[in-house]
N, C-alpha and C positions, 0 to 999 in steps of 0.2 A: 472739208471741201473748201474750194476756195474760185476767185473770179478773177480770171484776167482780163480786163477791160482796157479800152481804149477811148479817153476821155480827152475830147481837145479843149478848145474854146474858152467853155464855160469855166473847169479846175485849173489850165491856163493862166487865165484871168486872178485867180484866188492865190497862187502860190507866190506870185510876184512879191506883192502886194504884203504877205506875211511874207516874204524871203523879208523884204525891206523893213518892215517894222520890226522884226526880230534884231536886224541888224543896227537899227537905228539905234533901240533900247539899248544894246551893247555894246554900242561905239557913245551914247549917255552916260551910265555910269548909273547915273541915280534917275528911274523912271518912274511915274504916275503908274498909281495902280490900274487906270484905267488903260494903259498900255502893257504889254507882255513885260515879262520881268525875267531877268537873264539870270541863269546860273555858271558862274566864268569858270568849270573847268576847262573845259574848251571853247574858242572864238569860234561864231557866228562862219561858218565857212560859206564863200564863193558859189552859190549851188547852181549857179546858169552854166552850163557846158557838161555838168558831170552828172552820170548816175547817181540816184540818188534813193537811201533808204529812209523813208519817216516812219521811225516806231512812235507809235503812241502808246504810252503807259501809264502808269497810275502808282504814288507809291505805295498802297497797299496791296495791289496786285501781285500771288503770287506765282502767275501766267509769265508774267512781266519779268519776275527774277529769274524765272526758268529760261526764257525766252533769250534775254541778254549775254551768255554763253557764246549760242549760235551766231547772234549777228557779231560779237566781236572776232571769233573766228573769220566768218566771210569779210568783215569790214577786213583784218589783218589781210587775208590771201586777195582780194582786189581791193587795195589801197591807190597803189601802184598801177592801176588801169583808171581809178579816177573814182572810185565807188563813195561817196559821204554818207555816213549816216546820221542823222538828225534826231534826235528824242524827245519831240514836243511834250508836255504832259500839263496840268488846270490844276487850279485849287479846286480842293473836293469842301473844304469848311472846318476839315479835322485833321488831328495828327493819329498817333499808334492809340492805340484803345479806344479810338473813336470821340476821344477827346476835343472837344469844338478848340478853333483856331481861327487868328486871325490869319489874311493873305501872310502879314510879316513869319509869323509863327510860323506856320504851314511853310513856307519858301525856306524855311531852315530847317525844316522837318526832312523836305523834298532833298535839298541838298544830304542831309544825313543819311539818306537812303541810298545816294547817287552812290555815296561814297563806299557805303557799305555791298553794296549789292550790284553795283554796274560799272566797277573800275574794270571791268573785262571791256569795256567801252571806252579807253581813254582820251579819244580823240571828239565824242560825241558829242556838240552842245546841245542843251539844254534848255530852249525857250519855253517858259511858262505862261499861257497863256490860253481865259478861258473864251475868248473869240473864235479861237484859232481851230479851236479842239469841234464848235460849234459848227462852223464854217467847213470843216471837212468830214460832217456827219461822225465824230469819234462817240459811236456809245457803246464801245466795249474795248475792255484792254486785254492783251497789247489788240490793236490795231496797226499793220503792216501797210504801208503804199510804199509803192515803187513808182518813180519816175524815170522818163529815159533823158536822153541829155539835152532833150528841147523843155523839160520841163511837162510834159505829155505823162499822165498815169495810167500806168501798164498792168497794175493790178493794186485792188484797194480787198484788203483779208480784214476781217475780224477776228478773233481771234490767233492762237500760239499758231507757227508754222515750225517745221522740222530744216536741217540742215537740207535734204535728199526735195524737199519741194522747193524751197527758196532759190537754191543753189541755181540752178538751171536757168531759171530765168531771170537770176544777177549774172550769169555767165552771155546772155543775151545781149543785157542790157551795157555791158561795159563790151564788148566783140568793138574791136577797130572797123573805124568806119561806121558802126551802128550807132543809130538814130531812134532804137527802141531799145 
């Protein structure tokens, strides 16, 4: 099951705000832990004008590795209508075994994962960050939002979605002329 919702204002307000800190960390170089921390395989994209996917994941989630298949297929087939997807994900405190970590440790943990399990995503950056994750209610991975191209979220899932649910209302959200 899942919720299509129509959220203005308030998540509005919040996305900005992480568009730009994300992007700031990224266009820094070297960030305070107390700010999101960037994984460069792909730059910080543009997200005001375009549809937009945030998966939220975890790297031991293994929802999340399932999950990453489908959206790089949909990112592939509406790239080219303007579709971005985005892969927020937090320090959890641990790497593989449950192994305690520091943020440094852990953030190269994260990237070892990206690289192993989500290069079906190659375009997707990668902001770290446990504000972020806070701020958009994430307490279950993956976690799906979808924004339309004002920035407006059209649906907030917790949990895996299927190609045959997604698809339809990524074909919604990127339609010329559409605003949702």
């Amino acid at each position: 099951m899942f919720w299509v919702v129509s959220i203005t204002k308030p998540w509005v307000e919040r996305i900005e705000p992480m568009a730009s800190r994300w992007t700031k960390a990224q266009n820094a170089g070297v960030v305070p832990l107390t700010q999101p921390l960037m994984i460069t395989f792909a730059p910080m994209p543009e997200m005001k004008g375009h549809p937009v996917v945030l998966f939220f994941w975890a790297h031991w989630c293994p929802d999340c590795k399932a999950q990453a298949p489908i959206l790089g297929e949909l990112e592939r087939d509406y790239r080219d209508a303007g579709l971005l997807v985005v892969g927020p994900t937090r320090h959890y405190g641990y790497v593989a075994g449950g192994a305690e970590a520091t943020p440094a440790v852990e953030l190269a943990h994260i990237e070892q994962v990206r690289k192993q399990f989500y290069n079906v995503l190659p375009n997707m950056a990668v902001p770290v960050s446990d504000e972020d994750a806070v701020d958009y209610g994430m307490d279950a991975t993956p976690t799906i939002v979808l924004l339309d191209r004002g920035g407006i979220v059209r649906l907030f899932h917790p949990g895996p979605m299927t190609r045959a649910e997604l698809e339809p209302l990524i074909r919604t959200l990127v339609a010329p002329g559409s605003s949702r």
